[in-house]
Structures are given as structure tokens and as C-alpha cells.
C-alpha positions in Angstrom: -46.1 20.0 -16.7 -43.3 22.4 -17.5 -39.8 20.7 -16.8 -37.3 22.8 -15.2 -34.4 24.2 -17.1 -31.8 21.4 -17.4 -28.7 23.3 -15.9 -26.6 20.3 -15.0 -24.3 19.5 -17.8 -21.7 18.4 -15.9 -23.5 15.6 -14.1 -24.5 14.0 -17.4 -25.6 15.4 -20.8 -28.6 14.4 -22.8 -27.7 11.8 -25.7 -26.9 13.6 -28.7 -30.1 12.4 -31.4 -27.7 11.7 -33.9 -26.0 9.5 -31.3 -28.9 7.5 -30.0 -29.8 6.9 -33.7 -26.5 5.2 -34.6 -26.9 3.0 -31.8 -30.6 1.5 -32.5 -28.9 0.2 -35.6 -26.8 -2.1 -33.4 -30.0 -3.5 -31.2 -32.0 -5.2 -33.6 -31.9 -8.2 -36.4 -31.4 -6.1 -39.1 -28.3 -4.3 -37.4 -24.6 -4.9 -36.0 -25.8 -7.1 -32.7 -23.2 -9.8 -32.3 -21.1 -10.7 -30.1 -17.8 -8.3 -32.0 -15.3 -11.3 -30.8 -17.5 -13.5 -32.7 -15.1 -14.3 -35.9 -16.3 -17.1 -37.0 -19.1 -15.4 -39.0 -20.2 -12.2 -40.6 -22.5 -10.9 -38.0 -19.4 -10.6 -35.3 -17.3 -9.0 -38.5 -19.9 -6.1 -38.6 -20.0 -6.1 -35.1 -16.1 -5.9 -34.6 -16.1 -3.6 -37.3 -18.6 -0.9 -36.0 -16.2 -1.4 -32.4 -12.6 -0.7 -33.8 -14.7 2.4 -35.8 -15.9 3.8 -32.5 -11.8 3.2 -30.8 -11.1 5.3 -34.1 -13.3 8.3 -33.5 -12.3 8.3 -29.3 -8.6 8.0 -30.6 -9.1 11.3 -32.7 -11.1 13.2 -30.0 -7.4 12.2 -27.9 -5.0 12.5 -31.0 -3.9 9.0 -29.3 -3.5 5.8 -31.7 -6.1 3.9 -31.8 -4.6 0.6 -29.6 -3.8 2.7 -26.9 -7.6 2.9 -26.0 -8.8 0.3 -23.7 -12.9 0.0 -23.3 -14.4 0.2 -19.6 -17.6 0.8 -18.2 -16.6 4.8 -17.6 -14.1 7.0 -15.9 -14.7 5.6 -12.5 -13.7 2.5 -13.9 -11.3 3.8 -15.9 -9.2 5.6 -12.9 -9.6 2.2 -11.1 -7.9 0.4 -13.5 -5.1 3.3 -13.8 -4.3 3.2 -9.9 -5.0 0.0 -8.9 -3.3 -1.8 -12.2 -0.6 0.6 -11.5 0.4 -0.5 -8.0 -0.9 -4.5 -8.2 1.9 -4.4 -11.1 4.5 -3.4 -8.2 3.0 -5.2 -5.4 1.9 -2.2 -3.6 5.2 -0.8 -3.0 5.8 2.8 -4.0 4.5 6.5 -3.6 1.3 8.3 -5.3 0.8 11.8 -5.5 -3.2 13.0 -6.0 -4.9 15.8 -4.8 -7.5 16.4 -1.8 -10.0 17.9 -5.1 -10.5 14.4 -6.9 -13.5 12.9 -7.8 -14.0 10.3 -5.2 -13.7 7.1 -8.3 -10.0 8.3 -7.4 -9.9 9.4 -4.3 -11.5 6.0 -3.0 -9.4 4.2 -5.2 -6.2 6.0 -3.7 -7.4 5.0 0.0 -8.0 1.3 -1.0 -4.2 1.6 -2.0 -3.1 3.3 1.4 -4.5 0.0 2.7 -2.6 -2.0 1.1 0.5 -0.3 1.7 1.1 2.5 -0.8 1.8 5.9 0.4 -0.5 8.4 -0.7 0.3 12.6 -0.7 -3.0 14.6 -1.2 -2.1 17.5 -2.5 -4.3 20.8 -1.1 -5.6 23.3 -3.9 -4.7 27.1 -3.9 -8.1 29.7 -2.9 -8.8 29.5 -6.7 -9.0 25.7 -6.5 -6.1 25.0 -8.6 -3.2 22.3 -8.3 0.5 23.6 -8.8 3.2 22.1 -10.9 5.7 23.5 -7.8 3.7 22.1 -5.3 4.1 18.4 -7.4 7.7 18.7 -7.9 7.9 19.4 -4.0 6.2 15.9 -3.5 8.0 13.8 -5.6 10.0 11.4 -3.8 12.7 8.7 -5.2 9.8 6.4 -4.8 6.8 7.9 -6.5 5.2 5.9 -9.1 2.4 7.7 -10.6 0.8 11.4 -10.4 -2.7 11.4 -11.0 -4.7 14.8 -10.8 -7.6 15.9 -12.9 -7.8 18.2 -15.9 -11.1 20.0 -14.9 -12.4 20.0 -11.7 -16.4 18.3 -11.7 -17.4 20.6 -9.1 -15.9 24.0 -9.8 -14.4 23.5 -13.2 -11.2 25.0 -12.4 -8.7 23.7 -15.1 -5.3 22.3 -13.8 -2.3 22.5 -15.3 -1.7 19.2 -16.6 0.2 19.3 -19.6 3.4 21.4 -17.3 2.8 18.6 -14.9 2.9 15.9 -17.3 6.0 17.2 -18.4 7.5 17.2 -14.9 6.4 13.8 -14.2 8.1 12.4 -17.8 11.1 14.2 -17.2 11.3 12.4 -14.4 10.1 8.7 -15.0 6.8 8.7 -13.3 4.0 7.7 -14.4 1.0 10.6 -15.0 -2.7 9.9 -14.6 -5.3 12.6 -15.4 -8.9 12.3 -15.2 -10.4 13.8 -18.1 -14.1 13.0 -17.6 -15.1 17.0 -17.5 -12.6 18.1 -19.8 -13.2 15.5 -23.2 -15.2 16.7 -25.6 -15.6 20.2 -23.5 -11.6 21.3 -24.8 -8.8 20.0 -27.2 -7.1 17.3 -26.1 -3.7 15.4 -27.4 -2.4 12.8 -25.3 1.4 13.4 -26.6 0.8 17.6 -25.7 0.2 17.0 -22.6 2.6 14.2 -22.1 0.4 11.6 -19.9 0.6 7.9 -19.6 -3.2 6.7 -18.6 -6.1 8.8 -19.4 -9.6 8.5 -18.1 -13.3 9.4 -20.3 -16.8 8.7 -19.9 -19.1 9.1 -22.8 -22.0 10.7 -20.3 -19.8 13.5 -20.4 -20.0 14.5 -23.8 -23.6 13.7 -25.5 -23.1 9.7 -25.4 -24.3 7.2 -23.0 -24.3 6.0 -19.6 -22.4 3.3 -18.8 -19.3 3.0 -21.2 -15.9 4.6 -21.2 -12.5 4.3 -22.0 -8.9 4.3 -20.9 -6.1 5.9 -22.6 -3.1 3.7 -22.0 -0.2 5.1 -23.4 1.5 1.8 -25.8 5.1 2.6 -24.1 3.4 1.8 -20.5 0.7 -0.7 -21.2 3.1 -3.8 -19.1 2.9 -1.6 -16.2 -0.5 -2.0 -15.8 -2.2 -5.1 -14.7 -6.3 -5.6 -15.1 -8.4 -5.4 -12.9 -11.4 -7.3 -14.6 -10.1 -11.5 -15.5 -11.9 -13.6 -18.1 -11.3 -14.2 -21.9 -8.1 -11.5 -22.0 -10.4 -8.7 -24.0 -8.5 -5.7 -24.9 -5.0 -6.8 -25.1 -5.5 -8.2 -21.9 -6.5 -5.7 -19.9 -10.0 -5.9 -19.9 -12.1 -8.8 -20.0 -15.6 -8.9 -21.0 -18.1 -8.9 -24.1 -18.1 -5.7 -25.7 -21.6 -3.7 -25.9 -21.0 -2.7 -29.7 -24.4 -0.5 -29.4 -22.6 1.8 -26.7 -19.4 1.5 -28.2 -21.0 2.7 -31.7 -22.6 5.4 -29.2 -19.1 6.9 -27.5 -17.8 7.0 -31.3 -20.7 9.0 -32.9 -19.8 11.1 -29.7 -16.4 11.7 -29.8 -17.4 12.1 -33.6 -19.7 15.1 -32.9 -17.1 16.8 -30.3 -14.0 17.0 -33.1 -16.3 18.4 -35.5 -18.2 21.0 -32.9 -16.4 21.4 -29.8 -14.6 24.8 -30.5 -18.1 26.3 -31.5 -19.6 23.9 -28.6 -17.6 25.7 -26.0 -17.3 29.4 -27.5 -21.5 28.9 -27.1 -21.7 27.9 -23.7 -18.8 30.1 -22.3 -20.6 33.1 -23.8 -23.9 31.8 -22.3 -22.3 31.0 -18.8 -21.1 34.8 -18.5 -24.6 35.9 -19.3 -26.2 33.9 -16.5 -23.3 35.3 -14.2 -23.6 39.0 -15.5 -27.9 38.5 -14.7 -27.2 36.8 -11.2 -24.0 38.6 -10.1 -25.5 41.7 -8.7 -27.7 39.7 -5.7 -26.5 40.1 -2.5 -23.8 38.2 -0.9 -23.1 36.5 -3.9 -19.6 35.2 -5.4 -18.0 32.9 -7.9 -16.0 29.8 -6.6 -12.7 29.6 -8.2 -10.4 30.5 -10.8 -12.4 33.0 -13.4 -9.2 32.5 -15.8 -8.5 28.6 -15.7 -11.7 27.9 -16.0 -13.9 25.4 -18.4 -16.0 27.1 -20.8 -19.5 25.2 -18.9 -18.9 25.5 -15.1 -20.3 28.5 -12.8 -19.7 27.7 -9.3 -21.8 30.4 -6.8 -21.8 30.6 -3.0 -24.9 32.4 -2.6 -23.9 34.3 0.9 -26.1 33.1 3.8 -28.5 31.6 1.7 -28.6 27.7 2.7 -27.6 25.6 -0.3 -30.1 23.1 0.6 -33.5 25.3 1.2 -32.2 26.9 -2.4 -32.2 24.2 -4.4 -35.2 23.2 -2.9 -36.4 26.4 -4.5 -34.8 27.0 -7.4 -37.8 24.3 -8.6 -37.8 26.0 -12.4 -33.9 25.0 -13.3 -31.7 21.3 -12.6 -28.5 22.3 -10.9 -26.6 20.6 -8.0 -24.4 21.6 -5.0 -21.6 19.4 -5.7 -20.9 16.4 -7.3 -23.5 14.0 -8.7 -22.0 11.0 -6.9 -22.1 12.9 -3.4 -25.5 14.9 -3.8 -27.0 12.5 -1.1 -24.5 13.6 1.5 -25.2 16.2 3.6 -21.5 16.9 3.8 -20.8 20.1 2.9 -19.0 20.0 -0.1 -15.0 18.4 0.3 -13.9 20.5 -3.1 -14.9 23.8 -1.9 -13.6 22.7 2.3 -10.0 22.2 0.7 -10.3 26.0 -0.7 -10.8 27.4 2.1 -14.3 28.0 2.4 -16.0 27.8 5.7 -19.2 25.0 6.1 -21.7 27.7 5.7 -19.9 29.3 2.6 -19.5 25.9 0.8 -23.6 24.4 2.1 -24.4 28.1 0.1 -22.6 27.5 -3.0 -24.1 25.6 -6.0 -22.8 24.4 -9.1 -24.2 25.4 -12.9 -23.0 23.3 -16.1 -24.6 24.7 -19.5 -24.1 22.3 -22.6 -24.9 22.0 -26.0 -28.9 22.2 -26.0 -28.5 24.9 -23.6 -30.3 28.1 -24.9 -30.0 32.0 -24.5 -34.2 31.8 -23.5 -32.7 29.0 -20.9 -30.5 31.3 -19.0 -32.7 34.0 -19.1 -34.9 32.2 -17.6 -32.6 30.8 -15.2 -31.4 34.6 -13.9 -35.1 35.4 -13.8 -36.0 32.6 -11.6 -32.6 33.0 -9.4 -32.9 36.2 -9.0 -37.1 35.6 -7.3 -36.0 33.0 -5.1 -33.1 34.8 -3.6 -35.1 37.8 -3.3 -38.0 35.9 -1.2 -35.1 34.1 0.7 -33.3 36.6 1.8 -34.9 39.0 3.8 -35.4 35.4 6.0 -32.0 34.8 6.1 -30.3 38.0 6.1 
């Protein structure tokens, strides 16, 4: 059996080999498999040692120091712990600003908060999908606490302005969250550029594994945050738990890989996403989804005209891709993301989302606009 094209790189990427390697070294007798808060002998050294290697290497890919990054499970973790730790420091008192375009681990976290008492200002995207810095200065109030909007959007991979934001939000002593899950290892980041405070990552994200993220907690801030997880006072405090040193030794290797390659990473796939859009752009009816200039160099984002989104990718069986987010594809919920821009049910049940990635190949995409370009052609003439 042929699989189909893998077109869904920003759902999850394929572990990198040279990443799964270094963490089979960590699994067995012969490797680093204690418990790293072990001291007491030299198993948990090698152990602790492999750990605070791997906080190194995700340090680096941030330009953050290395005790500013707190281990979690993943991003949605991650932005629970930013939000939530945020406001159970100041009893639920106070003002956030987010925007109606979040993934929903913030979006759900936010609402938890309205619940409790925290006022919450959802900020609407332009037609391009992007968040403003004017329309954030406009919503600060003498009572905000913390900003938190995304640096690439998951869905359309519209890139937000966060470093002009982040600037806004220091000048005036509020707290900034972004959540970097689609934008580390995908473009440069530095912590201090773009002037944030708490700083979400998974390591599915960029050729590690599932299930283990961080949290970039800026040293300054770190007593404004209170944990969320209780139980042995893990890193500094704010996380309890044992560490996984074979994932841990897996997000390094992969933040590794992504300073080394990620300029030549994303020149690749940013060359290899406008060939897929120059093959599939003359079909009928069909249109791109967001900005084309703030955009991430893996995201292509199409609203296929009248075509529904559903009987498509239903037909598309030769290539993975999604209509939305990952977390939401079971929903029939036309996509919330696209809604907010401005796009009618029908437009945003037509579009669908393509991620390319590091193992993506030219004979991939041309395989990819050969197959798009069938389906729509036997689809349409039912449709249109």
C-alpha cells in the first residue's frame, strides 16, 4: 500500500532519525535511564546531566538562559501554566487581553479564568488574519495583567506582530505571553528581541516528540507565576514531577537540529509551498486564506470555492492535510479561525490547511498539485 503524501506539518512532524536515536540511548541499561533527581549515585548524574544538556540546546533555539526554561508536557500545558499561574498569583483579579484566533489550550484556558472572575478582551483579527499592535494598545486597561497572542497562527500561519507588541506591553508593565508552538524551530527566535515574559513550545512541532514541552519563563517574572502541577517542587518550583530524560534528550537533539538548519529548513519549504500554490492556483474558485506577506515559510491555507471541505478531504485520499486544527478536526464546526476573518460557513467548511516540513520533497508536491488538481476537476462540475 502507497501512503499518501504527508502534507500536515503543522499538526505534528515526523521525529527527526538523528533524534529518535539519541533518545534510545536513554531507555535501556546500558544508557542514561535514572531518575535525573536521583543524586545520590552516578546513574541520576548522567541522567541530570543529559536533562540540563537538553535545557541548553531549547535555551539556544530561544537565545533565553538556560534557568528560564521550565519543562512541561507541551505547549498546551505550557499556556496553562502561563495564564492560569499568572492569575492564581493575583487571586483572579485583573484584565487579560487574547485574541478570538488562539489555539483553544489558550482560548479554554482564558474562559476557565472568566469563570473565576478575570476579565477577558478577545481581540478580532483583520481579513488577513492578523492581530494589531493599535488594536492592543486600545485594550489595555489600568488593570490588565498579561497579553497573550500567538506568534504564528496553527491554522492559517499568519505571523503576528509580537516583538512591536511585546514592546508595548513592557513599556507598560504588563506581562506578555506568546505561544510559539508553530513558530520554534520554523523562524529565529530571541526571547529579549521580542521582549516577552512567558513563552510556550512543544517539541512535536519541530522534528521531536510527542508529549514534552517547555516554558520560557522570563527570570525577572518567575514569582509572578504560581504552578499549576504540586509534588516534590521540580523545576524551581514550578513544576513538579519526575523528569522523562529520554524526551528531554529528544526536544534538545531537536532544538539542536533547528539552530543548525532552520534558515535552510524554511528557505526549502517556502520555496516548495509556492510551488504547490503556483500548480493549484489556477482551479476554479480557488483562494489563499490570509496574509501572503506575514506569513510562515510552511503554511498554505485554500478555500477551495464551493467545493465542500469535508467531501474533499475525503478525496484528496493520495496526500494528509487537514481543515483546521488538529485538536478540533473532529468538530464539524466550521473552522472559528477563518469565522473571525470574515469568511462565511461555506467559505471556511471549503478551505483546508497544507503544512510542508523538512522531509517534504519537490516529487511530493508535484504529486500533491497532480492529485488536487483530479479531484477538484471530478468535483466540480457536481458542485458548480
Amino acid at each position: 500500500m502507497k501512503l499518501p503524501v504527508y502534507l500536515d506539518y503543522a499538526a505534528t512532524t515526523p521525529v527527526d532519525p538523528r533524534v529518535a536515536d539519541a533518545m534510545a540511548r536513554c531507555l535501556t541499561m546500558d544508557g542514561m535511564f535514572a531518575n535525573p533527581a536521583s543524586r545520590s549515585h552516578i546513574y541520576g548524574w548522567q541522567a541530570e546531566e543529559q536533562v540540563e544538556l537538553a535545557r541548553r540546546q531549547v535555551a539556544e533555539l530561544l537565545r533565553a538562559d538556560p534557568r528560564e526554561v521550565v519543562w512541561t508536557s507541551g505547549a498546551t500545558e505550557s499556556n496553562n501554566l502561563a495564564l492560569k499561574g499568572v492569575f492564581e498569583a493575583l487571586n483572579f483579579q485583573g484584565h487579560l487581553i487574547t485574541t478570538a484566533v488562539e489555539h483553544k489550550a489558550v482560548i479554554d484556558p482564558a474562559k476557565w479564568l472568566e469563570a473565576r472572575g478575570v476579565a477577558v478582551t478577545y481581540l478580532m483579527p483583520g481579513t488577513d488574519g492578523r492581530i494589531s499592535v493599535e488594536q492592543v494598545q486600545a485594550a489595555l486597561r489600568p488593570d490588565t495583567r498579561l497579553v497573550s497572542v500567538m506568534h504564528i497562527n496553527n491554522e492559517t500561519g499568519v505571523v503576528n506582530p509580537v516583538a512591536e507588541v511585546g514592546a508595548l506591553c513592557r513599556a507598560a508593565n504588563v506581562l506578555m505571553h506568546v505561544d510559539a508552538a508553530q513558530s520554534a524551530g520554523k523562524i529565529a527566535l530571541d526571547v529579549s528581541a521580542l521582549q516577552v515574559d512567558l513563552l510556550s513550545l512543544s517539541a512535536h512541532k519541530f522534528y521531536g516528540p510527542k508529549g514534552v514541552g517547555a516554558l520560557y519563563v522570563r527570570r525577572a517574572i518567575a514569582q509572578q507565576v504560581k504552578p499549576q502541577i504540586h509534588g516534590g517542587g521540580h523545576e524551581r518550583g514550578l513544576r513538579s514531577g519526575t523528569l522523562a530524560t529520554h524526551q528531554l534528550v529528544g526536544i534538545g537533539e531537536a532544538a539542536r537540529l533547528c539552530v543548525e538548519q532552520q534558515q535552510v529548513d524554511a528557505e526549502r519549504t517556502a520555496r516548495l509551498r509556492d510551488q504547490l500554490w503556483q500548480g493549484i492556483s489556477t482551479l476554479p474558485a480557488i483562494a489563499r486564506n490570509g496574509s501572503t506577506e506575514w506569513l510562515s515559510p510552511i503554511h498554505l491555507n485554500v478555500n477551495f470555492g464551493a467545493l465542500d471541505g469535508e467531501t474533499l478531504l475525503l478525496s484528496l485520499r493520495d496526500i494528509a492535510v487537514s481543515s483546521g486544527s488538529a485538536c478540533t478536526s473532529a468538530s464539524m464546526e466550521p473552522s472559528y479561525v477563518l469565522k473571525a476573518m470574515g469568511l462565511s460557513d461555506a467559505q471556511a467548511h471549503s478551505s483546508v490547511r497544507i503544512s510542508l516540513g523538512r522531509f517534504t520533497t519537490a516529487e511530493d508536491v508535484q504529486r500533491a498539485v497532480a492529485h488536487i488538481v483530479d479531484v477538484v476537476g471530478a468535483l466540480q462540475p457536481v458542485h458548480g
